[in-house]
N, C-alpha and C positions, 0 to 999 in steps of 0.2 A: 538321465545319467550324463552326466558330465566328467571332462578329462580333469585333475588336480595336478596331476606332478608326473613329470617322466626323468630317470634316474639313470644312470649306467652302471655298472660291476663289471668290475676287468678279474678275471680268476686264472689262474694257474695250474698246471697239473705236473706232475714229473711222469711223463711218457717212457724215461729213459727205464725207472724202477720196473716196467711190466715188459719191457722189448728193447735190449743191449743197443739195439742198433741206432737207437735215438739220440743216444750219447753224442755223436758223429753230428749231429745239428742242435747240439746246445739242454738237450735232457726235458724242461719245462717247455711246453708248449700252453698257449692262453687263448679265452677266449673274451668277449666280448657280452656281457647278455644285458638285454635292456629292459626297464621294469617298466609299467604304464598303470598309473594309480587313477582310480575314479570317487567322484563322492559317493557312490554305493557301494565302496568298502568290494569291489569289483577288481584285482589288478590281472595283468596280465605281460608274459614276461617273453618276449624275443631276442634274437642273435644275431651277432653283424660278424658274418666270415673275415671282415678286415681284424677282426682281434687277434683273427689267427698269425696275421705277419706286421701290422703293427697297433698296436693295444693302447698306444698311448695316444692316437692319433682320435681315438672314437669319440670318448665323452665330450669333446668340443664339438663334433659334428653331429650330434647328438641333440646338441644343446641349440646347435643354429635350426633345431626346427622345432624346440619347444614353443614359442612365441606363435605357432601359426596351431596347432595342438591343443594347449588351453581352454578349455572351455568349452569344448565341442565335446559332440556327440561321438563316443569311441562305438557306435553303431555302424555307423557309416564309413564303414574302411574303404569303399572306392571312391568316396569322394575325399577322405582325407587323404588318401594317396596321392588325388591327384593334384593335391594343394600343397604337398609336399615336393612332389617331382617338381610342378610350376617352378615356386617358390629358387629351386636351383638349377633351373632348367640350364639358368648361359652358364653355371659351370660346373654342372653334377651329371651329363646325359647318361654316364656311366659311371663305372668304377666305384670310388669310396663314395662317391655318396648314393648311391644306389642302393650299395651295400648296406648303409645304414639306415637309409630310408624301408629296406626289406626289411630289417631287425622289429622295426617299431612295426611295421605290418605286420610282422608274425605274431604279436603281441597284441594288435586290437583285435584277429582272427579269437588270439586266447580269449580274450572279455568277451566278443562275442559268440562264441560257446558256451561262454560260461553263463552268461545272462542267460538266455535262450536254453539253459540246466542241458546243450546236448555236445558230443562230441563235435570237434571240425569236420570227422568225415559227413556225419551227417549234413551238417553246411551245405559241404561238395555234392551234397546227390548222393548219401549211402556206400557201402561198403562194395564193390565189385570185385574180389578175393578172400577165399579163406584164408590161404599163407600167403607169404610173400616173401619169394626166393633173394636171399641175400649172398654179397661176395664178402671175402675177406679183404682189402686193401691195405697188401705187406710191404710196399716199398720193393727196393732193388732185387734181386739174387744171385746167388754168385753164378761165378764161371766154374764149368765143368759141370758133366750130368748129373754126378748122384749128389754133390752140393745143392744143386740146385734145386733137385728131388726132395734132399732132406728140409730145406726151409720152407719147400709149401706140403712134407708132410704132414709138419707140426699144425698145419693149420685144418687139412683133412682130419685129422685125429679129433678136435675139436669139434669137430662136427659142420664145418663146412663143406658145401657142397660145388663150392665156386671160388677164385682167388684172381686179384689182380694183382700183376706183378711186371714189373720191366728188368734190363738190367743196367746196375750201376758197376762199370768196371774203373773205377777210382784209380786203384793202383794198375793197371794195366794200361792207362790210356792216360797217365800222368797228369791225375787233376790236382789243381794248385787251389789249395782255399783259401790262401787271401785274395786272390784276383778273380777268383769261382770261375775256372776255365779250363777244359782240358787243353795241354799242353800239344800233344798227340794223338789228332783226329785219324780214326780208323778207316781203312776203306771201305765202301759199301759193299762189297765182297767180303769183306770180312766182317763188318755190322752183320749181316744177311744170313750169313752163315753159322755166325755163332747165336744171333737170335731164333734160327728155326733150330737147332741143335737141342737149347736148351726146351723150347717149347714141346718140338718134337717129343724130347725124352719123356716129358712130364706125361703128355696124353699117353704114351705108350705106358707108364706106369702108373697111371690113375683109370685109364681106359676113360670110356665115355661116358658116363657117369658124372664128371666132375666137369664146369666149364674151366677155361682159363680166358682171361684179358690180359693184352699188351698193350701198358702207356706208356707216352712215350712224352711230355707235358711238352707240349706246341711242335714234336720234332727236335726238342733240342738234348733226349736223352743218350748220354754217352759220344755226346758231340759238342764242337766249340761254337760252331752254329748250326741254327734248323735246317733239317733237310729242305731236300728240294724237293720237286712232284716225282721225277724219274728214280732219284733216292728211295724216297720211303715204297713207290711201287715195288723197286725188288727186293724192299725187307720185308714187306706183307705177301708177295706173291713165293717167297722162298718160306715164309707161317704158312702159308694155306696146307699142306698134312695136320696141321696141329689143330684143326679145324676149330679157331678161336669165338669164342661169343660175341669180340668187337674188339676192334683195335682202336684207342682212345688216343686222342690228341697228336694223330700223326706229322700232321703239319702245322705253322702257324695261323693264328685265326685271321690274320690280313689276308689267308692267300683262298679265298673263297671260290674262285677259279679253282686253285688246286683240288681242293678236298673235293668237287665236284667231278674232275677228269680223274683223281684219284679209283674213286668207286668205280668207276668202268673197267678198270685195271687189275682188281682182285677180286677173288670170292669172299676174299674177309671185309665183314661188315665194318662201317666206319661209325666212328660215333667223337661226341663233343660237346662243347656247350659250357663246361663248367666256369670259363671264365668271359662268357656273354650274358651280358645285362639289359635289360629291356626286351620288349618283345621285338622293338625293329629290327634287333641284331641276329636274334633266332629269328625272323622273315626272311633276312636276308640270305641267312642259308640254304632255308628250306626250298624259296622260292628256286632255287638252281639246282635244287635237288642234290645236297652238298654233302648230306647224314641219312646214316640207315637210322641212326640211333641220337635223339638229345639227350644231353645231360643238364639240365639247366640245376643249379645250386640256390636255394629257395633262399637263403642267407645272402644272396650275394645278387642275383639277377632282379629281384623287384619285389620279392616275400612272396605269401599265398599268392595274392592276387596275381601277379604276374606271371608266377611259373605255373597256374591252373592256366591260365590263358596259353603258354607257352605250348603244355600240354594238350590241349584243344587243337591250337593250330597245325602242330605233327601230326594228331589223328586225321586232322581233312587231308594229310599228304601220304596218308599208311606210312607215320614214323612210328618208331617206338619210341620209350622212354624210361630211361635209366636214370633217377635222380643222382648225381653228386653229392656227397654228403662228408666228406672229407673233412676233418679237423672241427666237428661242432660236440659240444660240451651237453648238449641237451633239448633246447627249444627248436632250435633248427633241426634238429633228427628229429623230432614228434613232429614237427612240420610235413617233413619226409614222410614219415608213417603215412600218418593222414592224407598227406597226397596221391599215395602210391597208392593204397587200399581201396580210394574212392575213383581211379581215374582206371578204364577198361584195357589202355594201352603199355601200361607199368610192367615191364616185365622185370626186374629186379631192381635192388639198393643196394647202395653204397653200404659198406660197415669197416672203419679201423678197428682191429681187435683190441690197439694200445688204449683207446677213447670209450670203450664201451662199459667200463667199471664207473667213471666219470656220468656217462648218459644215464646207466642203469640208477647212478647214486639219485638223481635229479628227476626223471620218473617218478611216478606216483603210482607207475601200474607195472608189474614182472615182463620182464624182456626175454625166453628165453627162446636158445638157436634150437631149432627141431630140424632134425635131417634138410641142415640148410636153409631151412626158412624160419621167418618170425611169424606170430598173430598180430591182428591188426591192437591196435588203441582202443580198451572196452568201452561199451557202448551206453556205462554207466558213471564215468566217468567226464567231466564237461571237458568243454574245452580243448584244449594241446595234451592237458596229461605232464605237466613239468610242475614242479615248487623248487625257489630258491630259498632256502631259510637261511638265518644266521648261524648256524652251526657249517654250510653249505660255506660259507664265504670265507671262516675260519681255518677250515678243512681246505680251503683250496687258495693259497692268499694269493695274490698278484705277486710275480715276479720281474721287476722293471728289467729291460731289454730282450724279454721273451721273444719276441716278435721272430718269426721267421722271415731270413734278411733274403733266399735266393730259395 
């Protein structure tokens, strides 16, 4: 079996029609998905997280690695990886092209599934979970307790069992969107305070039963710049009653020192990952003991293959592991599944509820939320478990400057 053609679809969705609140960053959100055609009528289809912020930028990055692709054996995904990474090593170590290099990996993982008539988990080593406990990932929530209560009611009622959420005080802290900056940075007495307030309220009226996560995307939430290490300390040590599941992206990912002297500082677990790529970048944390928790985003850090290795590496250090799965259309959430289901040390996934009408569209197999968790990817099933058809592309068309600009 040989590769013939590898293709890109940029698709669309309007997030804003399921959750008001999307409006506020432009309503369509896109992704990226990448097909991989063989001459045994074999294809197999992956995701590039970069579609998510810019969509126009993929199919040409795409295309700089059809040429090394061609002809080969979509069997051999670790050595095509590694002729891929090569191939852009002096200017891809991270970032965009990583991201797109993971896209096409999640896609030979599909063919090889598919060939081999067995699911990916099987690949992985079999299934190690019946469910697999899922959060909701709702964005901001307001100020004031029972506001805040009532936005992750909606989502308890649903049936989730777990909710990430931060707060965005826009109007409170004078943000400017054309310059994307708060105007008036708050004190950290006063960050502190109203962040355990609200957390606070929540556990009080969900009790324990329900998790919560506080992100905060690098430390720069409801701030004009990222915190600092002594910063974010008294905002997670003023959470610790709210006794949180993990506190996500507290600081910047340069400050590797920090996040490490962080965790000495709190009872709340730390966690991150999502916008680190390659495996030396998650070594590099771990080695310092920098995460209770990774999140590596299969989309975005190096595909299967790297974030099963990502995965491995945390268990030799007792991490856990919380996939990222933010803003993916399909192939890259079946990625997710499959990872999480086959890997011992998964303790929860990612889920946007605005994106999951979209994943379930593109599925081949019923997604449903049971008292917070999902079932794995059936076992009858090859492959990922995703189809793009033409009806799929129509239903969902590209919309030029979708791209998530901040």
């Amino acid at each position: 079996m040989r590769i013939t053609g590898i293709s890109t679809h940029l698709l669309s969705a309007n997030w804003a029609a399921i959750d008001a609140q999307w409006a506020e960053v432009g309503g369509h959100k896109s992704s990226a998905i990448v097909r991989v055609e063989t001459d045994a009528g074999i294809t197999g289809l992956g995701e590039v997280i970069i579609g998510y912020f810019a969509p126009e930028a993929v199919p040409t990055l795409v295309d700089y690695y059809i040429p090394h692709l061609i002809g080969k054996d979509p069997l051999q995904v670790g050595a095509l990886w590694n002729r891929m990474y090569e191939s852009s090593k002096w200017w891809g170590r991270s970032g965009a092209a990583v991201s797109v290099l993971s896209g096409i990996d999640i896609a030979l993982w599909d063919i090889r599934g598919k060939a081999m008539g067995v699911p990916v988990h099987t690949l992985l080593g079999g299934l190690m979970h019946e469910r697999m406990p899922v959060y909701a990932s709702i964005g901001g929530i307001p100020a004031g307790r029972e506001p805040a209560i009532a936005a992750v009611r909606r989502w308890i009622d649903e049936g989730y069992r777990a909710v990430k959420c931060g707060q965005f005080d826009n109007d409170r802290f004078g943000y400017d969107d054309v310059e994307g900056v708060y105007i008036d940075r708050p004190s950290t007495a006063d960050f502190a305070r109203d962040s355990a307030d609200r957390f606070i309220a929540l556990r009080e009226a969900f009790g324990p039963g329900v998790d919560f996560i506080i992100h905060n995307h690098m430390g720069s939430q409801a701030w004009p710049l990222p915190m600092n290490l002594n910063e974010a300390a008294r905002v997670l040590q003023a959470l610790e009653p709210a006794a949180l599941l993990f506190a996500e992206e507290p600081l910047p990912y340069e400050d590797i020192d920090g996040y490490a002297q962080l965790r000495q500082r709190t009872t709340t677990p730390i966690a991150g990952g999502e916008m680190l790529a390659g495996l030396h970048e998650f070594r590099a944390f771990l080695k310092q003991d920098a995460l209770d928790i990774v999140q590596p985003d299969v989309s975005f850090c190096g595909g299967i293959t790297t974030t099963w290795e990502v995965m491995k590496l945390a268990s030799g250090s007792f991490v856990r592991t919380a996939l990222h799965m933010g803003g993916s259309f399909g192939p890259a959430y079946a990625a997710g599944l499959h990872l999480s289901f086959a890997h011992r040390d998964a303790i929860i996934l990612e889920t946007l509820p605005v994106a999951m009408p979209t994943i379930r569209d593109l599925l081949v197999f019923p997604q449903e939320l049971v008292d917070g968790t999902f079932g794995p990817p059936p076992s009858d099933v090859p492959g990922l478990g995703v189809e793009l058809t033409e009806e799929h592309l129509r239903k969902y068309p590209f919309v030029p400057g979708s791209g998530e600009r901040g």
